[in-house]
C-alpha positions in Angstrom: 0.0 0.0 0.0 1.1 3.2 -0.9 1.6 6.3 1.9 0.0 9.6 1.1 3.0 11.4 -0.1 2.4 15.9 0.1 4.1 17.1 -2.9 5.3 20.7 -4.5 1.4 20.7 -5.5 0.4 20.9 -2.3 2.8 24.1 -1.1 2.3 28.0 -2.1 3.2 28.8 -5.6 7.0 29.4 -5.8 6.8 29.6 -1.7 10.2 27.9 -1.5 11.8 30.9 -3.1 9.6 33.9 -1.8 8.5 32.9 1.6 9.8 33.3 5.0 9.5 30.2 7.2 9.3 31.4 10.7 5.7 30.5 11.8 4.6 28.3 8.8 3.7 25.0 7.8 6.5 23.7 5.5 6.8 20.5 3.5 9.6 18.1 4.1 10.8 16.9 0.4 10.3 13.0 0.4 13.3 12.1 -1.0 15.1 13.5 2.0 13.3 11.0 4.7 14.4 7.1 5.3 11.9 5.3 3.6 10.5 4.3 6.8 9.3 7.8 7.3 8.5 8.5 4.1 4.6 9.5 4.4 2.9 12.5 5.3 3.5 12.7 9.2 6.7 13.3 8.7 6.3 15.7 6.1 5.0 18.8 8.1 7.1 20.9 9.7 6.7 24.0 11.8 9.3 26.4 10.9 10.9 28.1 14.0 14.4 29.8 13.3 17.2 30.1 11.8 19.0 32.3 8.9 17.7 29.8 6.2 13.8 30.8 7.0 14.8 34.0 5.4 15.0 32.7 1.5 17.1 36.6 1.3 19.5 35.4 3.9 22.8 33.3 2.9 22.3 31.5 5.9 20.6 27.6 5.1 19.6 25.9 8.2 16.1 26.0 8.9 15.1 25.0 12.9 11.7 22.9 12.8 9.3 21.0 14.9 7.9 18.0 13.1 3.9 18.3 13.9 3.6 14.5 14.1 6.2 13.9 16.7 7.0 17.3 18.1 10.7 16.2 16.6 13.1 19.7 17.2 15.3 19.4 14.4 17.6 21.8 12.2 17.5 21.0 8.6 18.5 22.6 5.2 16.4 24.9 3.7 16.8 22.8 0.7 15.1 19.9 2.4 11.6 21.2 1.8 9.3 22.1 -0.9 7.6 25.2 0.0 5.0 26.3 2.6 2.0 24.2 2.8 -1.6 25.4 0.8 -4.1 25.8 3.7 -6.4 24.3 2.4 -4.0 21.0 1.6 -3.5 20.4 5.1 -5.1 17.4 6.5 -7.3 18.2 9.7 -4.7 16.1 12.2 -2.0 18.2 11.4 -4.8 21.5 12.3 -4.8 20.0 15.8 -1.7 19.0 16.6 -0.7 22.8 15.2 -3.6 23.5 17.4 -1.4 23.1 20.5 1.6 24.6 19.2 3.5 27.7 19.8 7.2 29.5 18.8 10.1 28.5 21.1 10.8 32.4 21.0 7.4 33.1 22.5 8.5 31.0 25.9 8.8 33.2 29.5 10.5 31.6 32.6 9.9 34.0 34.8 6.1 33.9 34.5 4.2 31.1 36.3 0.8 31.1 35.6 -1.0 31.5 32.6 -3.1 34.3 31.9 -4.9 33.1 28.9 -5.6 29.3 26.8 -5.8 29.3 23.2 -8.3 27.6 21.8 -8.0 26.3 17.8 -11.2 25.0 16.2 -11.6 23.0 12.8 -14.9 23.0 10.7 -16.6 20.4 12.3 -16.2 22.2 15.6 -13.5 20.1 17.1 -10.9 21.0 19.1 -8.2 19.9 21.6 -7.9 21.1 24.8 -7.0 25.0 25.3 -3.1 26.0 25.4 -1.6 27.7 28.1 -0.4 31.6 26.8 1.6 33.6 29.5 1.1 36.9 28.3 -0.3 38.9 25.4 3.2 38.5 23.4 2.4 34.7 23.5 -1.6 35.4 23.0 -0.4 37.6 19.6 1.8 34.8 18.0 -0.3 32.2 19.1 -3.5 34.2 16.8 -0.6 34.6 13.7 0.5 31.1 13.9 -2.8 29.8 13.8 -5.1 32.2 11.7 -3.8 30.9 8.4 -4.7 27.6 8.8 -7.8 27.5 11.5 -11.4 27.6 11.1 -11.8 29.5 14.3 -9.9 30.6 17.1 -10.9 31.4 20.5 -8.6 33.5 23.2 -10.1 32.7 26.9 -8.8 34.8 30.3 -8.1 33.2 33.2 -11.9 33.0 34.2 -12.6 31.1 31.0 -14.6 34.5 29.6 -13.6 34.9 25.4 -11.5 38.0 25.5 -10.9 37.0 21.4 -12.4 35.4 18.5 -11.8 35.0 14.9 -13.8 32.8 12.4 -12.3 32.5 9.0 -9.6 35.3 9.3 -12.1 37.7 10.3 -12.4 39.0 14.1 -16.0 38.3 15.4 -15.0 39.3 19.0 -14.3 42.2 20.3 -16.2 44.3 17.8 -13.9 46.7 15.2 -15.5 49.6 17.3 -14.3 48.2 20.6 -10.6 47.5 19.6 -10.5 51.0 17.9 -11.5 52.7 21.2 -9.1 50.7 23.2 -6.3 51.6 20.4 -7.0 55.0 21.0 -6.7 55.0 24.9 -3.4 53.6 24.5 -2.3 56.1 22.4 -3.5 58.6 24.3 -1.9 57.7 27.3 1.8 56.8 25.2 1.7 58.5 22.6 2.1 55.8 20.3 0.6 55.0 17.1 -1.6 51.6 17.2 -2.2 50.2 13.7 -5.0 47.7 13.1 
């Protein structure tokens, strides 16, 4: 029987020369895995870092987490096709995402979550919510997700939705809510907010 196999149709047009890794799914080139792990689990990648993420850089090593196995691994840039087409990622690979963050996002010195970060597919499941620290790790956690979620939920500490998003497209707060608060900030530091 033959495995399911993701191939250069299945990643952004021209994504492996254009696109910056950091924070997206990327396809592991089959040819590069042993033939044992030559199948689509061990295709999908989460770039992290590294000077090869930056297809403008000289640099070639690409830092990854396999989504299958949670595998930290640095690779060639070389070693994968391209970023993967939302809508070619299979709905495992949405959930295991679904409880991922960056490595960069990570703070020692705070203890307790403040938030959970919950990822939704279509059909309306979901694994359990992911602990955020802060709102640094509450932002990246909405930018790694939105491309390829159906919906995305943001819950305090009390379990109250502080954040949702449904297709790309914030449902909660309302535009007139975050535009007021944008405005208190920069009232009080002077400093531009931009939507």
């Amino acid at each position: 029987m033959d495995k399911k196999l993701f191939t250069i149709e299945d990643c952004v047009k021209d994504s492996h020369y254009k696109e910056d890794y950091k924070g997206k799914i990327i396809v592991m080139r089959p040819e590069v895995l042993k033939s044992q792990y030559r199948d689509e689990r061990f295709q999908l990648w989460l770039g992290g870092s590294g000077f090869g993420c930056d297809p403008s850089l000289r640099g070639r090593a690409v830092f990854a987490t396999c989504l299958y196995d949670n595998e930290h691994a640095e690779w060639r840039r070389e070693n994968f096709s391209g970023t993967i087409k939302p809508e070619a990622l299979p709905d495992w690979a949405r959930l295991k995402l679904s409880q991922m963050k960056l490595h960069s996002s990570a703070n020692e010195h705070e203890q307790i979550p403040k938030y959970r970060g919950y990822s939704f597919l279509e059909n309306g499941r979901y694994n359990a919510g992911l602990s955020l620290f802060n709102e640094k790790e509450v932002l990246e956690y909405i930018e790694l997700q939105k491309t390829y979620q159906h919906r995305i939920m943001i819950c305090d500490q009390d379990d109250s939705c502080v954040f949702e998003m449904v297709r790309g497209k914030i449902i909660h707060p309302t535009l007139e809510v975050i535009e007021t608060f944008c405005k208190e900030r920069q009232a009080q530091s002077g400093m531009n907010i931009n939507l």
